[in-house]
Residue frames relative to the residue before (quaternion, step in Angstrom):
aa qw qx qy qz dx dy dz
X 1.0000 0.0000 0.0000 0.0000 0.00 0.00 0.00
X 0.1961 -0.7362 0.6291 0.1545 3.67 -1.00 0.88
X 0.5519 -0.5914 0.5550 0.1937 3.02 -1.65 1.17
X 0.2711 -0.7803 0.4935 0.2720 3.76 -0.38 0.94
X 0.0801 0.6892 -0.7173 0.0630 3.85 -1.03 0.20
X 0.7113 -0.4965 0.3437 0.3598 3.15 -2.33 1.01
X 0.4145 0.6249 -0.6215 0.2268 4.12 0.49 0.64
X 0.8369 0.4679 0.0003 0.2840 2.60 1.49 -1.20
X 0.1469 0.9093 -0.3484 0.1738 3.09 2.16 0.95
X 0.5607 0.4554 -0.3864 0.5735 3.93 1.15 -1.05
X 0.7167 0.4666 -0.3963 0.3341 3.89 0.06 -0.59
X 0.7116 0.3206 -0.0919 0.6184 3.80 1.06 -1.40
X 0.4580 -0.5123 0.6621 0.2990 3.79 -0.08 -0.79
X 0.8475 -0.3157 0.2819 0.3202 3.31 -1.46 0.58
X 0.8987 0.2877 -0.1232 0.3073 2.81 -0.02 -1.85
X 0.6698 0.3978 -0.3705 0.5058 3.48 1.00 -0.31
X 0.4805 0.6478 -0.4064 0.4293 3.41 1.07 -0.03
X 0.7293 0.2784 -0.0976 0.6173 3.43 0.43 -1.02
X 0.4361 0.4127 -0.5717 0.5592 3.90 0.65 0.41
X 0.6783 0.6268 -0.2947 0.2453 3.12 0.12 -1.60
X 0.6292 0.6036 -0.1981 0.4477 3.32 1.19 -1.76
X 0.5971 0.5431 -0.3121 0.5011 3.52 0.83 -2.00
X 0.7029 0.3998 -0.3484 0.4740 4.08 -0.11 -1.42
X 0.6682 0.4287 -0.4316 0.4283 3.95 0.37 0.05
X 0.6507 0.6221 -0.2492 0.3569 4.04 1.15 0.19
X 0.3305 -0.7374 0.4344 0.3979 3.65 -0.01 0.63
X 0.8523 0.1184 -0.3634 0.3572 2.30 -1.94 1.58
X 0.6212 0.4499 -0.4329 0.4736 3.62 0.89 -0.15
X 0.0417 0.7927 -0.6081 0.0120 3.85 -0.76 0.80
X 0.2899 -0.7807 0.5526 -0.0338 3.27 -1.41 1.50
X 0.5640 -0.6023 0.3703 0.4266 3.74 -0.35 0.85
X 0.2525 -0.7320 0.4370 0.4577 3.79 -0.72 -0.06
X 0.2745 -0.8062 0.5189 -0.0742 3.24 -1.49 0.53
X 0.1291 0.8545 -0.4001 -0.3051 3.56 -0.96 -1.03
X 0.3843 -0.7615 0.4438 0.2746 3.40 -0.47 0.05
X 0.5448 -0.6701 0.5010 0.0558 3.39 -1.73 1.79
X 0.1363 -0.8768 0.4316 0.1624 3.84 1.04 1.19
X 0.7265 -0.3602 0.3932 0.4334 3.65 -1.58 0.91
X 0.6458 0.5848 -0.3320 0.3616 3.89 0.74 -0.85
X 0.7204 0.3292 -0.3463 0.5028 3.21 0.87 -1.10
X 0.6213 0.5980 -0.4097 0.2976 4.08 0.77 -0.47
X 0.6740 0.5090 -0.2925 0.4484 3.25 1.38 -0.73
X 0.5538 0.4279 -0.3654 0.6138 3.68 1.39 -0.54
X 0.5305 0.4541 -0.5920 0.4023 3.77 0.32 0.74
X 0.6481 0.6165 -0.3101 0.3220 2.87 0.66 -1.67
X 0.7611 0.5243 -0.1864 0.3331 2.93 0.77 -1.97
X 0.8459 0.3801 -0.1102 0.3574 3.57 0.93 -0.79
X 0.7185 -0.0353 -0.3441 0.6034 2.83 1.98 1.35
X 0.7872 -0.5732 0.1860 0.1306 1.82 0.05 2.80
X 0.0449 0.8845 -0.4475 0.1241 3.54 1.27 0.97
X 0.6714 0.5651 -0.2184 0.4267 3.30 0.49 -2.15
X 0.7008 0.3535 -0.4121 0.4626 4.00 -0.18 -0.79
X 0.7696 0.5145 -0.3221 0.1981 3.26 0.56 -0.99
X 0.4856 0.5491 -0.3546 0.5804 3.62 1.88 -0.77
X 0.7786 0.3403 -0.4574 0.2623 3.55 0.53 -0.85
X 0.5081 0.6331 -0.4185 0.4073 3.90 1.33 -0.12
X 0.5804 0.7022 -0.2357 0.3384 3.06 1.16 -0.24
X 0.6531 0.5821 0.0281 0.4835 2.43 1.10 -2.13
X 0.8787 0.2365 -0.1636 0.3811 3.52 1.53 -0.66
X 0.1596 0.6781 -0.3601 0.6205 2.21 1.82 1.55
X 0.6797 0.4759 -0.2630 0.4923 4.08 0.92 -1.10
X 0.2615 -0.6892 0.6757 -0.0051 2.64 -1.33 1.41
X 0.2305 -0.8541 0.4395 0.1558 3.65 0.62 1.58
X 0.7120 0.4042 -0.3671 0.4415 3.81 0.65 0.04
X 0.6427 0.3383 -0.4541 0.5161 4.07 1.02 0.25
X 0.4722 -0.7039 0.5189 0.1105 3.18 -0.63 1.23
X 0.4906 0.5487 -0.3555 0.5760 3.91 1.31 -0.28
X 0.7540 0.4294 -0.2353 0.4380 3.56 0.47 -1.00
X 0.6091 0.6235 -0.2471 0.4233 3.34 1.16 -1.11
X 0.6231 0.5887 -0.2238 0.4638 3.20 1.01 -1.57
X 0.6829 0.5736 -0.2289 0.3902 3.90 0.91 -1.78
X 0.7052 0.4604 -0.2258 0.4897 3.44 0.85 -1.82
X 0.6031 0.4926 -0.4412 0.4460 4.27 0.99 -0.21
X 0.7371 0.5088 -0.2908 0.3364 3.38 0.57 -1.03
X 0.3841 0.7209 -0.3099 0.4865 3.23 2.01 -0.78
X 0.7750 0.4460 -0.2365 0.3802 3.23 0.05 -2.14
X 0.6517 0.5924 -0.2591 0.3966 3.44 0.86 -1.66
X 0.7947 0.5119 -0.1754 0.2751 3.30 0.68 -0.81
X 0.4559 0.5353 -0.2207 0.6760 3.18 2.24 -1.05
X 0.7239 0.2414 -0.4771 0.4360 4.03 0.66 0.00
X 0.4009 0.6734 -0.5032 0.3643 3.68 0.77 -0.25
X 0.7489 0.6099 -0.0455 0.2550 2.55 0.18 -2.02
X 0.6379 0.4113 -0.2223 0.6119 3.83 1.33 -1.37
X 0.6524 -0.5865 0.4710 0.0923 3.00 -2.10 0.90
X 0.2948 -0.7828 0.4443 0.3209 3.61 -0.34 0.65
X 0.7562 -0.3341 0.3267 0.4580 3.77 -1.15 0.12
X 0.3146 -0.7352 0.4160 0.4329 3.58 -0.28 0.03
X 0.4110 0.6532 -0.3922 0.5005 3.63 1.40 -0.26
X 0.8034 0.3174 -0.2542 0.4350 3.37 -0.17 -1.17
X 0.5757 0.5588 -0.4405 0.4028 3.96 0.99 -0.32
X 0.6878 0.5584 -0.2800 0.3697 3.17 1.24 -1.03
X 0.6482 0.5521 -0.2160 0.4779 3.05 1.32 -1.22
X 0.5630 0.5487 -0.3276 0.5240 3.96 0.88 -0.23
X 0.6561 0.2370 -0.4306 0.5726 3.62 0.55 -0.77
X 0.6785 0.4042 -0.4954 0.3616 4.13 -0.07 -0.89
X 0.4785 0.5903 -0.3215 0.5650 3.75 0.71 -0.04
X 0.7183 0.2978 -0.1561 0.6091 3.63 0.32 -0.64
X 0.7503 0.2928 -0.3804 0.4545 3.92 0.33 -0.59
X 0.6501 0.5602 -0.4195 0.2959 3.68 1.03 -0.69
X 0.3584 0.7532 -0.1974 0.5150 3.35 2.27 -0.54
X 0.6286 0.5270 -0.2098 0.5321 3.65 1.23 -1.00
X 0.7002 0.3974 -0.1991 0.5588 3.25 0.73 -1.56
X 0.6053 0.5192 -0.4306 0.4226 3.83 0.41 -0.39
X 0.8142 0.2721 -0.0773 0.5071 3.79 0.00 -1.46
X 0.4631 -0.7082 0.5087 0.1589 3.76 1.69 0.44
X 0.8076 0.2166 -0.1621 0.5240 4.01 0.55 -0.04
X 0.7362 -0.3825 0.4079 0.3812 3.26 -1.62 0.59
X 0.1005 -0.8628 0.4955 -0.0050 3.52 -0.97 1.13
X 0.0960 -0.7396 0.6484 0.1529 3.90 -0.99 0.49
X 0.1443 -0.8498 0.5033 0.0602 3.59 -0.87 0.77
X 0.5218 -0.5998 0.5375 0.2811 3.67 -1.09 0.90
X 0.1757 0.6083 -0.7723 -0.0515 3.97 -0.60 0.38
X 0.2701 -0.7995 0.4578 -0.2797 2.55 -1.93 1.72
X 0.3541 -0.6964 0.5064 0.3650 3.48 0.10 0.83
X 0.2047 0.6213 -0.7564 0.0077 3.66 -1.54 0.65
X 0.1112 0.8248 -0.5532 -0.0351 3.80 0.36 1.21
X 0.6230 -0.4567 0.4879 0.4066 3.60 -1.08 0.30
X 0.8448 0.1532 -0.0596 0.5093 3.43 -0.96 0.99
X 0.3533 0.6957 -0.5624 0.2737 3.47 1.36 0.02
X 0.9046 0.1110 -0.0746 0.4046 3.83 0.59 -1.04
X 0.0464 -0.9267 0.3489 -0.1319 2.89 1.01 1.61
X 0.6979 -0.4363 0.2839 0.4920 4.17 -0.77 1.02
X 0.8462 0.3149 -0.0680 0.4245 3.68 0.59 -1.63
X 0.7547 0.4689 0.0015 0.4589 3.37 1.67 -0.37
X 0.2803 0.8836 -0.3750 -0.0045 3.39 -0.74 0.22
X 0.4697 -0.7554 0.4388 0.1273 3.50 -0.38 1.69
X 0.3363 0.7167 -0.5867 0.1705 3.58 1.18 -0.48
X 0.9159 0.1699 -0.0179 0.3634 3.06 -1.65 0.60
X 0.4531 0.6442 -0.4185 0.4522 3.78 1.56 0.11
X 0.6562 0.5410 -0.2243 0.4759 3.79 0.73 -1.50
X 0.5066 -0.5956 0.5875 0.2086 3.65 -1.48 0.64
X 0.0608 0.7679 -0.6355 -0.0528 3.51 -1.10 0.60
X 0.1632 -0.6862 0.6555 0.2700 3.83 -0.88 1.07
X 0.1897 -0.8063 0.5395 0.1509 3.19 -1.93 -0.02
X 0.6750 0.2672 -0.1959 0.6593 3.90 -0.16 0.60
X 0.1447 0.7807 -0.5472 0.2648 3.33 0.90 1.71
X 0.0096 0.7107 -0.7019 -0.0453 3.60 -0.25 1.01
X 0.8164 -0.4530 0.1989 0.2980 3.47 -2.09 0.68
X 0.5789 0.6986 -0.2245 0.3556 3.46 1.46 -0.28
X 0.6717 0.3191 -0.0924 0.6622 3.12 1.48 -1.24
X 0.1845 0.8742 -0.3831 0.2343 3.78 0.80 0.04
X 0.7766 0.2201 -0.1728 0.5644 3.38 0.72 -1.23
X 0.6633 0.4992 -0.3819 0.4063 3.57 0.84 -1.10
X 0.6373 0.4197 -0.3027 0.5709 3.80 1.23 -0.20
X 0.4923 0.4822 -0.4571 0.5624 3.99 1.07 0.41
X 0.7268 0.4445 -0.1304 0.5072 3.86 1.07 -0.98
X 0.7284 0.1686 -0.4631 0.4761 3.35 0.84 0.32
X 0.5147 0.4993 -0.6322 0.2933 3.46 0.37 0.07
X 0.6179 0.5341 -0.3898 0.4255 3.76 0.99 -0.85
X 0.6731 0.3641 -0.3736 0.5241 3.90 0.74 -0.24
X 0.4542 0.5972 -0.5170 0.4120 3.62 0.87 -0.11
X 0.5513 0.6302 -0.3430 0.4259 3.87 0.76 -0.24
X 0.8264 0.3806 -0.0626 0.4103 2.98 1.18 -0.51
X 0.2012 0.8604 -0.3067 0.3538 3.15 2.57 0.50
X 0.2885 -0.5901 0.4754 0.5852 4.16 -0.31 0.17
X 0.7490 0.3786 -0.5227 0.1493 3.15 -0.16 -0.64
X 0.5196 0.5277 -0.4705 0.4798 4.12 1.00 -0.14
X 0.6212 0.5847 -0.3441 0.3923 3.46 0.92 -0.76
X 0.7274 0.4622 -0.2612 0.4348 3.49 0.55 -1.06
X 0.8747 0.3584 -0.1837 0.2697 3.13 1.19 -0.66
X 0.4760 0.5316 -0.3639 0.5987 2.83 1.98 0.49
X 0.4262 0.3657 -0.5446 0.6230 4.07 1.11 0.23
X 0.8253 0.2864 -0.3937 0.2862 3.99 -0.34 -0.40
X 0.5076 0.4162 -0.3896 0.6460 3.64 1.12 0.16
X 0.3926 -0.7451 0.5348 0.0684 4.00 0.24 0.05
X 0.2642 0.6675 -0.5437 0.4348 2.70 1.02 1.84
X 0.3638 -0.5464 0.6732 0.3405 3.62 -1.18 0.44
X 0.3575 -0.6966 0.4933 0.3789 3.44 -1.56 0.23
X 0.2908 0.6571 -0.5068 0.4763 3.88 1.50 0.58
X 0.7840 0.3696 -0.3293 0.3746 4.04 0.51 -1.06
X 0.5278 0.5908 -0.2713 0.5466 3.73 1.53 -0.25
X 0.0231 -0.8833 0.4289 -0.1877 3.55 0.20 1.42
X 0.1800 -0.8927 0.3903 0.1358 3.42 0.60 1.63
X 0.1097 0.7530 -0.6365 -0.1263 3.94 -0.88 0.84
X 0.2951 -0.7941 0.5200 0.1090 3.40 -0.69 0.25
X 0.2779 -0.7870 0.5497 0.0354 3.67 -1.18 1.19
X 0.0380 0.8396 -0.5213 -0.1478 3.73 -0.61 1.30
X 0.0342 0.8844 -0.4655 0.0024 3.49 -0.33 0.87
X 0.7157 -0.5398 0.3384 0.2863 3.09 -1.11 1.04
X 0.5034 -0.6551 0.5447 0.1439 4.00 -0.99 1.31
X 0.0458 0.7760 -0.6201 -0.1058 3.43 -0.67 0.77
X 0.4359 -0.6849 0.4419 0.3816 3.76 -1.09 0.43
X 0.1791 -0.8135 0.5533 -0.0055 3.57 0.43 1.11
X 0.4482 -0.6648 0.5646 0.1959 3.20 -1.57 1.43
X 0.7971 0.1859 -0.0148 0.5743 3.67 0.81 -1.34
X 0.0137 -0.8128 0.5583 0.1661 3.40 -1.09 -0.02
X 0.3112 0.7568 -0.5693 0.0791 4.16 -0.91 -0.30
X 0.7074 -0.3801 0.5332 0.2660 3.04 -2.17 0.35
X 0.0944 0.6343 -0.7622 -0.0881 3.96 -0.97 0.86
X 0.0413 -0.7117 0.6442 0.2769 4.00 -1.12 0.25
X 0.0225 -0.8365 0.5076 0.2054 3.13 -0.84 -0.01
X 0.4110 -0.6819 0.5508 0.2506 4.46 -0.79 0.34
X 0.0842 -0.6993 0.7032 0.0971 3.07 -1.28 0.65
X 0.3431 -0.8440 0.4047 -0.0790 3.11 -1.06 1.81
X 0.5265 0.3937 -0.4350 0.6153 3.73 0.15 1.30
């Protein structure tokens, strides 16, 4: 198992990148986890034949009736649900999840997570755009690996990647499953970097 860090931002996305990074610092500690690289999404895509089909769609959307907009997501969302992962990468998700067992030694629920390429981008920002499941046990695994990847395709990510003038081909969903902790407190720190 490799330890993820910001080398590895084109492979994970941001956020697990820079999670990753943080869980390498003393005294800061991050649940374990792992992360579902841009590689394995595109060998979905790619192996059912995904991409033409959003774009027939897509030229089908009438981006200013919100009725139509709404129809052509649930479509899109649904044709990824709906399609079969690689058999490699299914396998590799549950050994990934059981090795997750053998690590933390107890019954686990996992966070799957949006970490899309460009998700948090200088001019842009997807925050809070992307789907997240929680209390993922080994059963519900993939169908919770498949909607964060159709979550890309929500109107509201839609609309806002046609108004930031993104293709949805340059928006490259990876995805982070980490281990659930029972957590006493919780909140939001931001912080600036200054120079």
């Amino acid at each position: 198992m490799v330890r993820v860090n910001r080398s590895m931002v084109e492979l994970t996305g941001e956020k697990m990148a820079n999670l990753g990074e943080a869980g390498s610092l003393p005294g800061i500690n991050i649940p374990p986890g792992f992360a579902v690289t841009s590689t394995a999404s595109r060998n979905f895509y790619l192996e059912n034949n995904i991409y033409p089909e959003v774009n027939r769609i897509f030229q089908q959307t009438d981006a200013r009736d919100l009725e139509d907009m709404l129809k052509r997501s649930e479509e899109v969302q649904q044709l990824i649900i709906n399609s079969p992962l690689p058999a490699a990468l299914e396998r590799q998700l549950y050994s990934q999840y059981d090795q997750l067992l053998e690590i933390t030694g107890q019954d686990i629920k996992l966070a799957v997570r949006s970490s899309a390429l460009g998700e948090d981008l200088g001019r842009a920002s997807f925050a809070g755009l992307y789907h997240t499941e929680l209390f993922v046990d080994r059963e519900h695994l993939i169908q919770a690996y498949k909607s964060v990847l159709a979550s890309k395709y929500s109107p509201r990510a839609m609309t806002y990647r046609l108004a930031k003038g993104y293709r949805h081909e340059d928006i490259v969903m990876c995805v982070g499953c980490l281990a659930m902790i029972k957590a006493r407190v919780s909140g939001i720190c931001y912080s600036q970097s200054i120079g």
